[in-house]
N, C-alpha and C positions, 0 to 999 in steps of 0.2 A: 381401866375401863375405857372402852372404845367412846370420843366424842368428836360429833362428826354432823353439819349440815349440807344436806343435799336440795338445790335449788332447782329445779325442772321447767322448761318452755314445753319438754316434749320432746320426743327422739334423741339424735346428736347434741343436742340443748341444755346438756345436765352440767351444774359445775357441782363441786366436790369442795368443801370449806372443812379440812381436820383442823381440830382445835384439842388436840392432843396434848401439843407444847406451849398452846397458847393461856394465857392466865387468865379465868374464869371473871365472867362480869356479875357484881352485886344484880340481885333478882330487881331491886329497886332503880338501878340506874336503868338496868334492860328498859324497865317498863316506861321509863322516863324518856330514852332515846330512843322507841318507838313511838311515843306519843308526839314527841317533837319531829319526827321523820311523816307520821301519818299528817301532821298537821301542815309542816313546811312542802309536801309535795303536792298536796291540796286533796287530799284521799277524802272521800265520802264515805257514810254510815252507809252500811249493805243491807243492814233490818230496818224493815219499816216502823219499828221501836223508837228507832236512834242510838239505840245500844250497842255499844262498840269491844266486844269477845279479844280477848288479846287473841288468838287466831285469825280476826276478822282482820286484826292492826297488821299482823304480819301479812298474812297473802296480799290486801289493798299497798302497801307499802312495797315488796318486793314487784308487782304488776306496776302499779305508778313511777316506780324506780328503772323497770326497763329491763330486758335484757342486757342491753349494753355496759351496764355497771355491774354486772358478773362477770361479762364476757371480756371486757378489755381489761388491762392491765394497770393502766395507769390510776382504775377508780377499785383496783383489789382492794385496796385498804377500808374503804367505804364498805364495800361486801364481808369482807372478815367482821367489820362493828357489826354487821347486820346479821350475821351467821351466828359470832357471841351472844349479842341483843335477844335471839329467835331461842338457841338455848337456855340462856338464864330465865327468861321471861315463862318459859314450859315449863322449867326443871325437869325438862327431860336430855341424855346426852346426845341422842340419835335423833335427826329430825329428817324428815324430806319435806319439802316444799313444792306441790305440784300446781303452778301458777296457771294454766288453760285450766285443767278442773277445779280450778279452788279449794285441794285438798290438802292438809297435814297428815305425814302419817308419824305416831313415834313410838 
């Protein structure tokens, strides 16, 4: 089965995380190292609730985090946690991430 997260700014802006060979992360840690990722980059509630949708966690957390930690190299390892994180956390194995829209597609 194809597994595979796609991160998007938008145009030439797409990185590509296959986690094909990579070993799968417990749905519970996922959920656990996005809450410490949305908490330590200082990400806010998007609903006027307060309610925070693991969706919300991932796009607020990939936006807070920057392009630059897909893009460069030396912070891939960071990106690959957050690619496994974004999967587990779905349970789904196909993700995209469109970070200017605020959309998931899977």
């Amino acid at each position: 089965m194809r597994s595979q997260v796609t991160v998007s700014w938008g145009g030439s802006s797409t990185y590509h995380f296959d986690l094909e060979e990579v070993q799968p992360m417990p749905h519970d840690q996922a959920r656990h190292w996005l809450d410490e990722q949305f908490t330590f980059l200082g990400c806010d509630p998007i609903r006027a609730t307060g309610k925070v949708l693991t969706a919300d966690k991932i796009l607020c957390v990939a936006q807070a985090a920057g392009e630059s930690r897909f893009r460069d190299a030396t912070h891939r390892p960071w990106a690959l946690v957050f690619a496994r994180a974004t999967s587990a956390a779905l349970a789904k194995p196909v993700v995209s991430v469109d970070v200017p829209a605020q959309t998931l597609n899977y």
